[in-house]
mmCIF file of the N, C-alpha and C atoms, coordinates in Angstrom:
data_MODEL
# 
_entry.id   MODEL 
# 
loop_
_atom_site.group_PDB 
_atom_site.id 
_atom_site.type_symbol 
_atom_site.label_atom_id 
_atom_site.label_alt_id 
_atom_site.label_comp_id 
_atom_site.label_asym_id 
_atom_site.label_entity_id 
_atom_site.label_seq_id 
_atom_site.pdbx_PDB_ins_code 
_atom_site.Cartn_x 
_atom_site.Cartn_y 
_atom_site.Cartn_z 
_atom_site.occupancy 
_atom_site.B_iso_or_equiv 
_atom_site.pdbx_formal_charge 
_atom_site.auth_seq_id 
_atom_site.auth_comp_id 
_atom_site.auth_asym_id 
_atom_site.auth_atom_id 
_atom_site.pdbx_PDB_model_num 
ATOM 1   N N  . UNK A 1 1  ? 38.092 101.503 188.653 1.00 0.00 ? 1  UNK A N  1 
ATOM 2   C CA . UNK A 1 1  ? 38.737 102.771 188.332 1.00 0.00 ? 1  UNK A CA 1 
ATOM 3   C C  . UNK A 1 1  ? 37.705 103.895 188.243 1.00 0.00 ? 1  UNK A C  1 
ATOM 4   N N  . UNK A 1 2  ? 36.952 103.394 187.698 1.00 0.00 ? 2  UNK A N  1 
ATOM 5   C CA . UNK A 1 2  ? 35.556 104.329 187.279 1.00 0.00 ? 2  UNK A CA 1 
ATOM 6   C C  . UNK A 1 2  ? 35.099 105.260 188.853 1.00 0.00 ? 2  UNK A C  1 
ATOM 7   N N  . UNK A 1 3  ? 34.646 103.969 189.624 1.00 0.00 ? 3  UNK A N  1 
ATOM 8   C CA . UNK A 1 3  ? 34.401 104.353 191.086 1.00 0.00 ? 3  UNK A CA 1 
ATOM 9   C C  . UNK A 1 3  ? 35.398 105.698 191.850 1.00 0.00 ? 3  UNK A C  1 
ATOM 10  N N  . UNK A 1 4  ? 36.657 105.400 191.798 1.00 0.00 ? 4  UNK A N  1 
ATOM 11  C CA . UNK A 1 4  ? 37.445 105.699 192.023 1.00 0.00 ? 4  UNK A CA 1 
ATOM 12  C C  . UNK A 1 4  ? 37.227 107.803 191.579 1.00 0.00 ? 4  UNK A C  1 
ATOM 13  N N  . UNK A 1 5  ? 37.481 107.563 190.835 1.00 0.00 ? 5  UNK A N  1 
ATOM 14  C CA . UNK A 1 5  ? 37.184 108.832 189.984 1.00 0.00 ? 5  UNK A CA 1 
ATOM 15  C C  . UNK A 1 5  ? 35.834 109.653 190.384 1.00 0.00 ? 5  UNK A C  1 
ATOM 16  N N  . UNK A 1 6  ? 34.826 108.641 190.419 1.00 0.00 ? 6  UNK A N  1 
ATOM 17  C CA . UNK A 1 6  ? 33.360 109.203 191.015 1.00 0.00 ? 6  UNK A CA 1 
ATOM 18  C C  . UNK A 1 6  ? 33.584 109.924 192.029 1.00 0.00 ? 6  UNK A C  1 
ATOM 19  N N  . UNK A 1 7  ? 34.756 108.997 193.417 1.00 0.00 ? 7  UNK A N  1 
ATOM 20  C CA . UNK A 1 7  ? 34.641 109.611 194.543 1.00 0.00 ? 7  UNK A CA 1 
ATOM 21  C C  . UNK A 1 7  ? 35.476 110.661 194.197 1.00 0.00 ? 7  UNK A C  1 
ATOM 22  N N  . UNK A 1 8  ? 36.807 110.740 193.373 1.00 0.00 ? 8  UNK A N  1 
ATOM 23  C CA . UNK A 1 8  ? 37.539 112.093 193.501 1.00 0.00 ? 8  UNK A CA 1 
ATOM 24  C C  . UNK A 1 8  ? 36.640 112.980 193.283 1.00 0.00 ? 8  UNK A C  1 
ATOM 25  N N  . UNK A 1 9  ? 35.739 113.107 192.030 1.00 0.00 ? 9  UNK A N  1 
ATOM 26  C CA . UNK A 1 9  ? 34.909 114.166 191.733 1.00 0.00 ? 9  UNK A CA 1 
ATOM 27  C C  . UNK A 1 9  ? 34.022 114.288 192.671 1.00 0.00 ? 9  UNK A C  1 
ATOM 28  N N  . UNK A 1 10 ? 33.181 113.548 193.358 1.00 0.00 ? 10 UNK A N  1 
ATOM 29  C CA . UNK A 1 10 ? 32.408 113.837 194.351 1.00 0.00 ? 10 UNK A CA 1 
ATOM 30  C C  . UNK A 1 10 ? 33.184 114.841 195.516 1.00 0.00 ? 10 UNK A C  1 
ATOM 31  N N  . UNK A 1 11 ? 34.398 114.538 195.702 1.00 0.00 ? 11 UNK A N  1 
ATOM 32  C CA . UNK A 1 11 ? 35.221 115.207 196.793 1.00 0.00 ? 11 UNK A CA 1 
ATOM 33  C C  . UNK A 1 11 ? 35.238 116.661 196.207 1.00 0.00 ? 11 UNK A C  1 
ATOM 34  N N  . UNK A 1 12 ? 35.849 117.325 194.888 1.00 0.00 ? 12 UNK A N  1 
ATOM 35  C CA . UNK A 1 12 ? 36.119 117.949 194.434 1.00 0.00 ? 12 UNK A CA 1 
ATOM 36  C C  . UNK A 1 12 ? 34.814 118.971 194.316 1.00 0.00 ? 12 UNK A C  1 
ATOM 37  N N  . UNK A 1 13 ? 33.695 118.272 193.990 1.00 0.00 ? 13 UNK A N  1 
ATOM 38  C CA . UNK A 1 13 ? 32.245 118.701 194.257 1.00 0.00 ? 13 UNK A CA 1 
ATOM 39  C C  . UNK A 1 13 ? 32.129 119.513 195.699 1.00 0.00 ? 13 UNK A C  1 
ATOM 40  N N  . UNK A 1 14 ? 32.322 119.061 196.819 1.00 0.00 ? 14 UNK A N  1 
ATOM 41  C CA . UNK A 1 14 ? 32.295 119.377 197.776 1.00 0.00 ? 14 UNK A CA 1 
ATOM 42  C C  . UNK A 1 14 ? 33.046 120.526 198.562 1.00 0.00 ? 14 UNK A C  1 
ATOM 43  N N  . UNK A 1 15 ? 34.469 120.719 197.626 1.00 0.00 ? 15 UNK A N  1 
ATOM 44  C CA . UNK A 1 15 ? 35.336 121.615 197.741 1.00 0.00 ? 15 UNK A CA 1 
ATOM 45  C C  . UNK A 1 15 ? 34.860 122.725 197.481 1.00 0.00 ? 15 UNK A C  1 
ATOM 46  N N  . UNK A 1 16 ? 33.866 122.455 195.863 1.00 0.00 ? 16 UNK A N  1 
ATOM 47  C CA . UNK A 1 16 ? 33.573 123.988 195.352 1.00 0.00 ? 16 UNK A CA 1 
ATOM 48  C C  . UNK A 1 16 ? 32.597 123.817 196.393 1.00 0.00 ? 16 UNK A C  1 
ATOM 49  N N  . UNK A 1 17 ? 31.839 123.578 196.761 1.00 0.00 ? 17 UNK A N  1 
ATOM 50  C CA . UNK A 1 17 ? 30.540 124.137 197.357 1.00 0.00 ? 17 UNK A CA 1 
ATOM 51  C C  . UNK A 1 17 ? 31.384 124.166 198.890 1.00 0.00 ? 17 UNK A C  1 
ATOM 52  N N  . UNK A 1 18 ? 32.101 124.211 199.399 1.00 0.00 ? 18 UNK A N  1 
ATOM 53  C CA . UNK A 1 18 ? 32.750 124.879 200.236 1.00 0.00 ? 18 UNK A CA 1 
ATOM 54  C C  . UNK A 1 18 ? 33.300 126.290 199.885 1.00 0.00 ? 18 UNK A C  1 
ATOM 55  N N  . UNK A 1 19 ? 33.576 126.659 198.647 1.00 0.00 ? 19 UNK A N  1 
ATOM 56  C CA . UNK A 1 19 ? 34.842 127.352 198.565 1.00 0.00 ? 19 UNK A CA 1 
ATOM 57  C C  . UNK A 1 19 ? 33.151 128.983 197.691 1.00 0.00 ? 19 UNK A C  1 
ATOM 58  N N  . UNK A 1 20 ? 31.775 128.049 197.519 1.00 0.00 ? 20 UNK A N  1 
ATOM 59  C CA . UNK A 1 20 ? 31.097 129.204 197.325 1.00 0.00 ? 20 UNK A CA 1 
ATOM 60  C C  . UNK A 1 20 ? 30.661 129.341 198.660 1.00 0.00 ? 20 UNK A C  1 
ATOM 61  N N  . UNK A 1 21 ? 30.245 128.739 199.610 1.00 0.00 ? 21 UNK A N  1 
ATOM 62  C CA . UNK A 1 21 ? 29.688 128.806 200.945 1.00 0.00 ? 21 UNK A CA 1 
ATOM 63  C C  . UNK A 1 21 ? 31.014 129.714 201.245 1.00 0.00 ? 21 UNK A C  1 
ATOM 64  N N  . UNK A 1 22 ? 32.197 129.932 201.114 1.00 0.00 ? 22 UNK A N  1 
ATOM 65  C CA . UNK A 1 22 ? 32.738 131.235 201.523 1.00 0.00 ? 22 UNK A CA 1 
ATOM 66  C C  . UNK A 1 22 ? 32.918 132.569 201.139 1.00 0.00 ? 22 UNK A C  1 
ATOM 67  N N  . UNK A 1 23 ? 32.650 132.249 198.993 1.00 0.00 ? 23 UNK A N  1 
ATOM 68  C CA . UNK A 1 23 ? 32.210 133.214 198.869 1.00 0.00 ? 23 UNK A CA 1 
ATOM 69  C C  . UNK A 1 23 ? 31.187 134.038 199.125 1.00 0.00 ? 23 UNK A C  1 
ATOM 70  N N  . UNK A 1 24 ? 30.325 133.413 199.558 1.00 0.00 ? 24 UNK A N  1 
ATOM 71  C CA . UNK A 1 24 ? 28.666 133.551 199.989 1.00 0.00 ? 24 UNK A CA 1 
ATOM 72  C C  . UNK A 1 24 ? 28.928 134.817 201.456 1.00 0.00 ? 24 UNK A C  1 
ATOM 73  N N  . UNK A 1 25 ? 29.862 134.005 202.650 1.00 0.00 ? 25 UNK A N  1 
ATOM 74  C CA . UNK A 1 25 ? 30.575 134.613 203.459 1.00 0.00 ? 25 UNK A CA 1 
ATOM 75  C C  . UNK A 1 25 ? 31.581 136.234 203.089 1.00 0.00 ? 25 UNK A C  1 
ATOM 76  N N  . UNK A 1 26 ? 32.166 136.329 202.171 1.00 0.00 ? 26 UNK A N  1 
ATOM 77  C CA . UNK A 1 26 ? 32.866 137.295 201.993 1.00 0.00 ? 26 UNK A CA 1 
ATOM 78  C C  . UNK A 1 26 ? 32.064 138.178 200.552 1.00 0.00 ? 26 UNK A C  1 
ATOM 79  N N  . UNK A 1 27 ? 31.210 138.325 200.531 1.00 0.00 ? 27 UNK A N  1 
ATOM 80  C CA . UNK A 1 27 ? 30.103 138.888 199.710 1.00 0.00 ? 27 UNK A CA 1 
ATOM 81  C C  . UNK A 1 27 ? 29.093 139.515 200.920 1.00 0.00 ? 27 UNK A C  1 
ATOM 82  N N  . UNK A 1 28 ? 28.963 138.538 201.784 1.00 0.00 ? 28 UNK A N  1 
ATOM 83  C CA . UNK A 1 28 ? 28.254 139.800 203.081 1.00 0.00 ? 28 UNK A CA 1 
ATOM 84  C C  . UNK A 1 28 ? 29.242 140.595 203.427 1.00 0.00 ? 28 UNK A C  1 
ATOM 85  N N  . UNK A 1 29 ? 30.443 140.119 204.332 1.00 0.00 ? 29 UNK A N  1 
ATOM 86  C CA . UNK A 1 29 ? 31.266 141.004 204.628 1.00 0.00 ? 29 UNK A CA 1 
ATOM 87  C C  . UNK A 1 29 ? 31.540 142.475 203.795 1.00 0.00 ? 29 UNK A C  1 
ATOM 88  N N  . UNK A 1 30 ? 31.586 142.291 202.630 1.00 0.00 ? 30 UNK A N  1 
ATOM 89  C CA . UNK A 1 30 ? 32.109 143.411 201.558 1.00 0.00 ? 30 UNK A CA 1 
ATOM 90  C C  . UNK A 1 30 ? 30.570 144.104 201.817 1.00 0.00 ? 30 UNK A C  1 
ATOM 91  N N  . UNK A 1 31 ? 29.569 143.517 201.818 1.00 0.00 ? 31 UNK A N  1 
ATOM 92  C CA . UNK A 1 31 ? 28.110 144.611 201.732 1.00 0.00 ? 31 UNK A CA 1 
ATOM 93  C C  . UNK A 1 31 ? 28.113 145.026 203.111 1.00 0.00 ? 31 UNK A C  1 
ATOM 94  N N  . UNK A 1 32 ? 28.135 144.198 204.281 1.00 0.00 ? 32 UNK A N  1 
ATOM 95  C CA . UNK A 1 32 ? 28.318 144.913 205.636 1.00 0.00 ? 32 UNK A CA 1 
ATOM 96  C C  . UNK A 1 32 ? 29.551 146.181 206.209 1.00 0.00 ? 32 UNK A C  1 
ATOM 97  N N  . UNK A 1 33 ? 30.062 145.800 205.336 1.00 0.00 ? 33 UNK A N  1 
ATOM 98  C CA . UNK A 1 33 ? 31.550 147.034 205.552 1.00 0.00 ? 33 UNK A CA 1 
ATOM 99  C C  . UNK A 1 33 ? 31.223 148.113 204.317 1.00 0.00 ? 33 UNK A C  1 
ATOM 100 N N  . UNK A 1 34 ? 30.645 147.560 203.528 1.00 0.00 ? 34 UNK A N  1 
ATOM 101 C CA . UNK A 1 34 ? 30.148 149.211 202.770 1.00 0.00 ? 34 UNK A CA 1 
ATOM 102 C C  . UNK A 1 34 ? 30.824 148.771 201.325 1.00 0.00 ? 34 UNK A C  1 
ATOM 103 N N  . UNK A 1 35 ? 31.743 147.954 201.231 1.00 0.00 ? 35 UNK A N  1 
ATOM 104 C CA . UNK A 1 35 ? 32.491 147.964 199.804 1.00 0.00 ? 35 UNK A CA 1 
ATOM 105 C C  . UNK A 1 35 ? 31.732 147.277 198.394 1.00 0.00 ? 35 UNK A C  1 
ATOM 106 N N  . UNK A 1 36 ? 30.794 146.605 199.140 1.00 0.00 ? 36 UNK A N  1 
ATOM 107 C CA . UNK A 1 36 ? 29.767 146.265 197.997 1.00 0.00 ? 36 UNK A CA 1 
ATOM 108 C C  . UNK A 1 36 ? 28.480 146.727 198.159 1.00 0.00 ? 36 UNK A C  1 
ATOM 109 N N  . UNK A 1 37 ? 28.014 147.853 197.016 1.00 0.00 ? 37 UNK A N  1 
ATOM 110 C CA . UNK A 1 37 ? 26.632 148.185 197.576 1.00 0.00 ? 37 UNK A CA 1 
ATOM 111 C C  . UNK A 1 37 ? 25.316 147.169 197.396 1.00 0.00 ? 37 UNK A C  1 
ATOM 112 N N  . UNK A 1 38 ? 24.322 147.303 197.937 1.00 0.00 ? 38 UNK A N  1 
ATOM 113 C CA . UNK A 1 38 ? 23.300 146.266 198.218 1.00 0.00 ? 38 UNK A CA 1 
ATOM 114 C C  . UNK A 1 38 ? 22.915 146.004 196.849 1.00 0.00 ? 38 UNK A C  1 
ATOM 115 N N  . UNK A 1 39 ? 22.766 147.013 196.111 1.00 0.00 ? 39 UNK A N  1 
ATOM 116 C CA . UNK A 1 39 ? 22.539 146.471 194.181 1.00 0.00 ? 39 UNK A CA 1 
ATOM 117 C C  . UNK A 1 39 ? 23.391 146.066 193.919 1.00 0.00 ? 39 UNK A C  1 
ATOM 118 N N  . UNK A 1 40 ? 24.459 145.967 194.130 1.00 0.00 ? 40 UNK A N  1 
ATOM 119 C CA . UNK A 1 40 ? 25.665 144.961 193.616 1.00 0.00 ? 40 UNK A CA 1 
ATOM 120 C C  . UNK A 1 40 ? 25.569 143.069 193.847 1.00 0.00 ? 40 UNK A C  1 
ATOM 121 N N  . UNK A 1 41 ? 25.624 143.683 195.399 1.00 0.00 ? 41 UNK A N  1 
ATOM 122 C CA . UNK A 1 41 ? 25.315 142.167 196.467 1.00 0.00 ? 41 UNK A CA 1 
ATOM 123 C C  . UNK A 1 41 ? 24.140 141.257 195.896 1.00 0.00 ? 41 UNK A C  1 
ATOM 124 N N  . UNK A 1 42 ? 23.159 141.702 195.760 1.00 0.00 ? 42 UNK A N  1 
ATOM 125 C CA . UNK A 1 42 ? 21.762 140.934 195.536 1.00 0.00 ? 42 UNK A CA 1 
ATOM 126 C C  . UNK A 1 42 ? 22.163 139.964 194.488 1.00 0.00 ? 42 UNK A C  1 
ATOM 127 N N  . UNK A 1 43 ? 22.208 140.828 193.212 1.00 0.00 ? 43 UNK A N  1 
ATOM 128 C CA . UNK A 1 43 ? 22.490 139.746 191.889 1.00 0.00 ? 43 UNK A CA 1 
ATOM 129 C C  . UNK A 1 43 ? 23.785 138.754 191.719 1.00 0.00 ? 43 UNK A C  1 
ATOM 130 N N  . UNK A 1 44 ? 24.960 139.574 192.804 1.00 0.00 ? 44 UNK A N  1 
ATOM 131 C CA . UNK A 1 44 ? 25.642 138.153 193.700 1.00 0.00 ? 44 UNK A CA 1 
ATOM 132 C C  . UNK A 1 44 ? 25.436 137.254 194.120 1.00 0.00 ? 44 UNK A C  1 
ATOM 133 N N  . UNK A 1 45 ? 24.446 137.485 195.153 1.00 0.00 ? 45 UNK A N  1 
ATOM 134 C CA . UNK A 1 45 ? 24.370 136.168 196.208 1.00 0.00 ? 45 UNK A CA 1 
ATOM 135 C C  . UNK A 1 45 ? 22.877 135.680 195.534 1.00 0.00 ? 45 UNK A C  1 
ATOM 136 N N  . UNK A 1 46 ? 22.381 135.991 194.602 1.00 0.00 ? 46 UNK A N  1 
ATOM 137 C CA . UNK A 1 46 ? 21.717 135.147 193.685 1.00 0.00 ? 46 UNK A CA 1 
ATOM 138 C C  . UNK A 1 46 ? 22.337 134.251 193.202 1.00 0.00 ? 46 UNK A C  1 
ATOM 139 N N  . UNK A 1 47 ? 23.363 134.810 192.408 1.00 0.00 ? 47 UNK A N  1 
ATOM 140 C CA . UNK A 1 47 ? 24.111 133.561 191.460 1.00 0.00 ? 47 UNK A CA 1 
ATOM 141 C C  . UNK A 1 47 ? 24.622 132.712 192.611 1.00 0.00 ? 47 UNK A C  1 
ATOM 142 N N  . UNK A 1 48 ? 25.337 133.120 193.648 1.00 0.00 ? 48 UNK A N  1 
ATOM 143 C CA . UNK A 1 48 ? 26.026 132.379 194.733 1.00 0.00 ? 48 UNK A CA 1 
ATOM 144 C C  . UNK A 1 48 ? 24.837 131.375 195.071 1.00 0.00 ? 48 UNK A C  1 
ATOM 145 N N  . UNK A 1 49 ? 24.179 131.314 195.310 1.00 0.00 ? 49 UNK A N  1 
ATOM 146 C CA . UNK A 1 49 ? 22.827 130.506 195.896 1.00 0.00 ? 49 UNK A CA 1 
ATOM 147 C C  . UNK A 1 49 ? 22.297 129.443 194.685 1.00 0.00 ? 49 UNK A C  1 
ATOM 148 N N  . UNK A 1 50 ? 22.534 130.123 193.513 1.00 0.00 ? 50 UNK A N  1 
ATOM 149 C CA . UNK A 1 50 ? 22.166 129.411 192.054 1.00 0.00 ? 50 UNK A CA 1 
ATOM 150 C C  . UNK A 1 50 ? 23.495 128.069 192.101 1.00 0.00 ? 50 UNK A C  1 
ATOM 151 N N  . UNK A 1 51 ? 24.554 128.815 191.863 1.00 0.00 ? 51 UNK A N  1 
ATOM 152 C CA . UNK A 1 51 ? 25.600 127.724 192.172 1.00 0.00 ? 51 UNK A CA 1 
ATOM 153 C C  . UNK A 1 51 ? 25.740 126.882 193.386 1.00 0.00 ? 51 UNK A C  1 
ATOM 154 N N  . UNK A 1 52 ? 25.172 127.138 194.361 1.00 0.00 ? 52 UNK A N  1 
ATOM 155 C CA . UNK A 1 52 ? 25.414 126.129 195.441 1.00 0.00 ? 52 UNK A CA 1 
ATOM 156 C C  . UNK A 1 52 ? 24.256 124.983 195.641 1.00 0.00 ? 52 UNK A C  1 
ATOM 157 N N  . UNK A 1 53 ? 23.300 125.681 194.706 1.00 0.00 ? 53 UNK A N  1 
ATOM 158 C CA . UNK A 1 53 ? 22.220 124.814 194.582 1.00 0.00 ? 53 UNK A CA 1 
ATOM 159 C C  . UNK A 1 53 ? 22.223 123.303 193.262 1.00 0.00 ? 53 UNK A C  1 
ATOM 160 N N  . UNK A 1 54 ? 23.116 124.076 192.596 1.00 0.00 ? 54 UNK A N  1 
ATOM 161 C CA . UNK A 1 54 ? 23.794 123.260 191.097 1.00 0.00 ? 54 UNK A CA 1 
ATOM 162 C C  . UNK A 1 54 ? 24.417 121.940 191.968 1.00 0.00 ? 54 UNK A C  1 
ATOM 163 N N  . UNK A 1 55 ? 25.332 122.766 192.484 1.00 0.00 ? 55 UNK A N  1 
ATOM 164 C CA . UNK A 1 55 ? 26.469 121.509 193.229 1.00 0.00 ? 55 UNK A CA 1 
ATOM 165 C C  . UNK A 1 55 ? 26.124 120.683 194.054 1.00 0.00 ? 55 UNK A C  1 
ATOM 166 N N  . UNK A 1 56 ? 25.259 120.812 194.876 1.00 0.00 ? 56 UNK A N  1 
ATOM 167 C CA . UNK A 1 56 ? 23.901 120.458 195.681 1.00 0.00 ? 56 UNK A CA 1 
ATOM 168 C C  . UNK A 1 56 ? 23.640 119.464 195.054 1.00 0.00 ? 56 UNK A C  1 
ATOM 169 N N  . UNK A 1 57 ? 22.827 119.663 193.643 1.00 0.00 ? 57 UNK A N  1 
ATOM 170 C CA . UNK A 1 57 ? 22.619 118.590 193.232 1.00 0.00 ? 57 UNK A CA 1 
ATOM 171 C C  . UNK A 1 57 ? 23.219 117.601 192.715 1.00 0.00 ? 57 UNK A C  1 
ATOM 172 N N  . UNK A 1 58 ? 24.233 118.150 191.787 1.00 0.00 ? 58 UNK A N  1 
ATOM 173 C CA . UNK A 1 58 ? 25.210 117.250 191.444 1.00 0.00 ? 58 UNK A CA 1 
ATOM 174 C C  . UNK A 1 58 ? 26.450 116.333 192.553 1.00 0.00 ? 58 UNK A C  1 
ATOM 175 N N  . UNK A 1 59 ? 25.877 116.519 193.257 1.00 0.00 ? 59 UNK A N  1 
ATOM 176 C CA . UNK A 1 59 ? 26.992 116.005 194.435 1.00 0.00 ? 59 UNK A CA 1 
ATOM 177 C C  . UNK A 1 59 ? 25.714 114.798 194.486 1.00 0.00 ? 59 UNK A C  1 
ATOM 178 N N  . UNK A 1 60 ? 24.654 114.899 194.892 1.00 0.00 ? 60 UNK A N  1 
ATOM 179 C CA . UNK A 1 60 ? 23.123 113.932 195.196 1.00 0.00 ? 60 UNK A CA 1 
ATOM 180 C C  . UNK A 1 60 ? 23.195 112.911 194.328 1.00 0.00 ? 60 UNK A C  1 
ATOM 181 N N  . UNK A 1 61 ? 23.771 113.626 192.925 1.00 0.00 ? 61 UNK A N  1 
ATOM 182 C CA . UNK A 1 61 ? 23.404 112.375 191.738 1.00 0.00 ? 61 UNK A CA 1 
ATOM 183 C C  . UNK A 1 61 ? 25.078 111.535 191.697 1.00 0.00 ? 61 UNK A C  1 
ATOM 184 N N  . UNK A 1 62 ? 25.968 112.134 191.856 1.00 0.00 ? 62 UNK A N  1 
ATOM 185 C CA . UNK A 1 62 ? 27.630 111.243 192.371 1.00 0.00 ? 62 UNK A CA 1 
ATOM 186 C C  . UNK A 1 62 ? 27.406 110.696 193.590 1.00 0.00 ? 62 UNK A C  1 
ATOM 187 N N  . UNK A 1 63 ? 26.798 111.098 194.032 1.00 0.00 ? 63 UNK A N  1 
ATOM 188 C CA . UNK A 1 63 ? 26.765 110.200 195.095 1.00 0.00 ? 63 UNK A CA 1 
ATOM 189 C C  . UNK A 1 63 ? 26.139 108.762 195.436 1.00 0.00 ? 63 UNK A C  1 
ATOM 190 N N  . UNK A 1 64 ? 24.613 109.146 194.874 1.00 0.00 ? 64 UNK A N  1 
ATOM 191 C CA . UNK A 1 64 ? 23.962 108.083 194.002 1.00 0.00 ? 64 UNK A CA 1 
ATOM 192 C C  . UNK A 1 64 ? 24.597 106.871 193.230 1.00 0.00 ? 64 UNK A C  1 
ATOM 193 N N  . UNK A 1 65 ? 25.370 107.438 192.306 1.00 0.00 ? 65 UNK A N  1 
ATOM 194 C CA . UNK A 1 65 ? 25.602 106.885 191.221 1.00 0.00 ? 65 UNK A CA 1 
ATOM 195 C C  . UNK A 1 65 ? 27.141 105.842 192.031 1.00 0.00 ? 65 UNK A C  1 
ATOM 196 N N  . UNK A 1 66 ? 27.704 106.524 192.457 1.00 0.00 ? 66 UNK A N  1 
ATOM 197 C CA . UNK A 1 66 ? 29.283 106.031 193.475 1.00 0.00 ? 66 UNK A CA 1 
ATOM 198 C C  . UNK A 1 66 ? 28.464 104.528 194.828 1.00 0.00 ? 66 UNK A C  1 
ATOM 199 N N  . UNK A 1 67 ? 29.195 103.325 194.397 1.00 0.00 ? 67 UNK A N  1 
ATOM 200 C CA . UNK A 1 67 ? 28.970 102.297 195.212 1.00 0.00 ? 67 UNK A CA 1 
ATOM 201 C C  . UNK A 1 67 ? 29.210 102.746 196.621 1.00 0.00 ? 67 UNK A C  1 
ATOM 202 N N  . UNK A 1 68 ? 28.636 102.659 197.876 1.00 0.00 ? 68 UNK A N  1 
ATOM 203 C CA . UNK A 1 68 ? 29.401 102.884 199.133 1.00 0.00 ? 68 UNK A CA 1 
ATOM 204 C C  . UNK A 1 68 ? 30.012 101.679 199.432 1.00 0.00 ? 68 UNK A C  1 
ATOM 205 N N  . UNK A 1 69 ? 31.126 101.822 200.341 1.00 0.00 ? 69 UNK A N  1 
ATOM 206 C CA . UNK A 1 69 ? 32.237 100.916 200.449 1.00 0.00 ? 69 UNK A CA 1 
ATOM 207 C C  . UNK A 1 69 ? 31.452 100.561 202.074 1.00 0.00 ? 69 UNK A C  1 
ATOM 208 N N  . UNK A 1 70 ? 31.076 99.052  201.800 1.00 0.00 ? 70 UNK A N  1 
ATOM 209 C CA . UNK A 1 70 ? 30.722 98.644  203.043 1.00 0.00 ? 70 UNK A CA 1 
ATOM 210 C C  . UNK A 1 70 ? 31.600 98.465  204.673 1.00 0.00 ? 70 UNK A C  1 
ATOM 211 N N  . UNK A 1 71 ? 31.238 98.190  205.647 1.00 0.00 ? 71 UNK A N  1 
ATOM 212 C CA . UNK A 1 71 ? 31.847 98.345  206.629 1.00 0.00 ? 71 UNK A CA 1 
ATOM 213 C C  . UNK A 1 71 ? 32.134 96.733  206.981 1.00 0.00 ? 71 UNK A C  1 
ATOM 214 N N  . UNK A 1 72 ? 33.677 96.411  207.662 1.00 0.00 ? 72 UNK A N  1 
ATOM 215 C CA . UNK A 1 72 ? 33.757 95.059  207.626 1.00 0.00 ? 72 UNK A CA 1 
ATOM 216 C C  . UNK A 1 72 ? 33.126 94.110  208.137 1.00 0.00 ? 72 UNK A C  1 
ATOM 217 N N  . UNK A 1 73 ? 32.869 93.167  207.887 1.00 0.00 ? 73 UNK A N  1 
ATOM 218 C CA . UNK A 1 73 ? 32.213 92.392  208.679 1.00 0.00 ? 73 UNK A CA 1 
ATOM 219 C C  . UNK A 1 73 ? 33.061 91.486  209.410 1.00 0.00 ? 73 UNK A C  1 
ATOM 220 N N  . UNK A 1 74 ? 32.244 91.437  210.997 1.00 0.00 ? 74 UNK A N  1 
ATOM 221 C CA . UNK A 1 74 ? 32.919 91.434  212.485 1.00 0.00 ? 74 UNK A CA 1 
ATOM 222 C C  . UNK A 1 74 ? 32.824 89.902  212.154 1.00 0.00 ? 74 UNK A C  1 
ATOM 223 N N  . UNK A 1 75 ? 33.543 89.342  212.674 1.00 0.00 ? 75 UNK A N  1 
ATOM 224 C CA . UNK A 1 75 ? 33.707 87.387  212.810 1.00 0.00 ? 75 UNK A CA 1 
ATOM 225 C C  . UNK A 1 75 ? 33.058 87.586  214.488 1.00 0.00 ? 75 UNK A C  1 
ATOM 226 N N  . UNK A 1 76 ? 31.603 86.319  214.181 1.00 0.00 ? 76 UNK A N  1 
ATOM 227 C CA . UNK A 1 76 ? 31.084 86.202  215.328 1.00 0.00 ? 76 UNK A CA 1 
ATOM 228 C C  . UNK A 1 76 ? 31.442 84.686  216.191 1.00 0.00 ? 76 UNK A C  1 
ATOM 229 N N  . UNK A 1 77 ? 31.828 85.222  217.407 1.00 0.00 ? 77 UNK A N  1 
ATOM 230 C CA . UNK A 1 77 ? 32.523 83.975  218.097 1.00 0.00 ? 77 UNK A CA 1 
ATOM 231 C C  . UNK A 1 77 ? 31.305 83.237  218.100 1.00 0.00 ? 77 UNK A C  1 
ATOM 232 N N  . UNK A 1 78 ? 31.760 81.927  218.214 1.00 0.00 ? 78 UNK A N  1 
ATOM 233 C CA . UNK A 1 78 ? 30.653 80.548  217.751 1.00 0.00 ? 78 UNK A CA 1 
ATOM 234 C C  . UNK A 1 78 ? 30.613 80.417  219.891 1.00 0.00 ? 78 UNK A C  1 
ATOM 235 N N  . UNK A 1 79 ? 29.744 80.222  220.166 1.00 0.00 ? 79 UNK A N  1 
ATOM 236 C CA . UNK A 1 79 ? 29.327 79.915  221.530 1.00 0.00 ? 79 UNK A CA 1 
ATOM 237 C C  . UNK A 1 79 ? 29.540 77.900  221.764 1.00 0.00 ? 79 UNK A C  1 
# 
């Protein structure tokens, strides 16, 4: 059960660091179109980079920690 849970959170891990890798994306956009000025942006995509670096890791150590589910083993014809 434990396992189980590791991988949901590991998945869920992966979501956020998808979902800042777009904020990361729509934080340029807003500074390239003018709606966020560049002193705004910076101490943004600091933290944005701070957090993706968090999840980064914590995804390294669930992942670690989560058994991988081996691949089956093939039945070898006897000659």
């Amino acid at each position: 059960r434990e396992q189980t849970s590791d991988a949901a959170f590991g998945r869920f891990l992966r979501i956020a660091l998808g979902s800042a890798s777009e904020l990361d994306y729509h934080l340029m956009t807003g500074r390239d179109l003018g709606a966020i000025p560049q002193s705004d942006y910076l101490p943004l995509l600091s933290q944005v980079i701070e957090v993706r670096m968090l999840l980064q890791g914590l995804i390294r150590r669930v992942d670690a920690a989560t058994p991988k589910k081996s691949a089956p083993q093939r039945a070898v014809a006897e000659e």
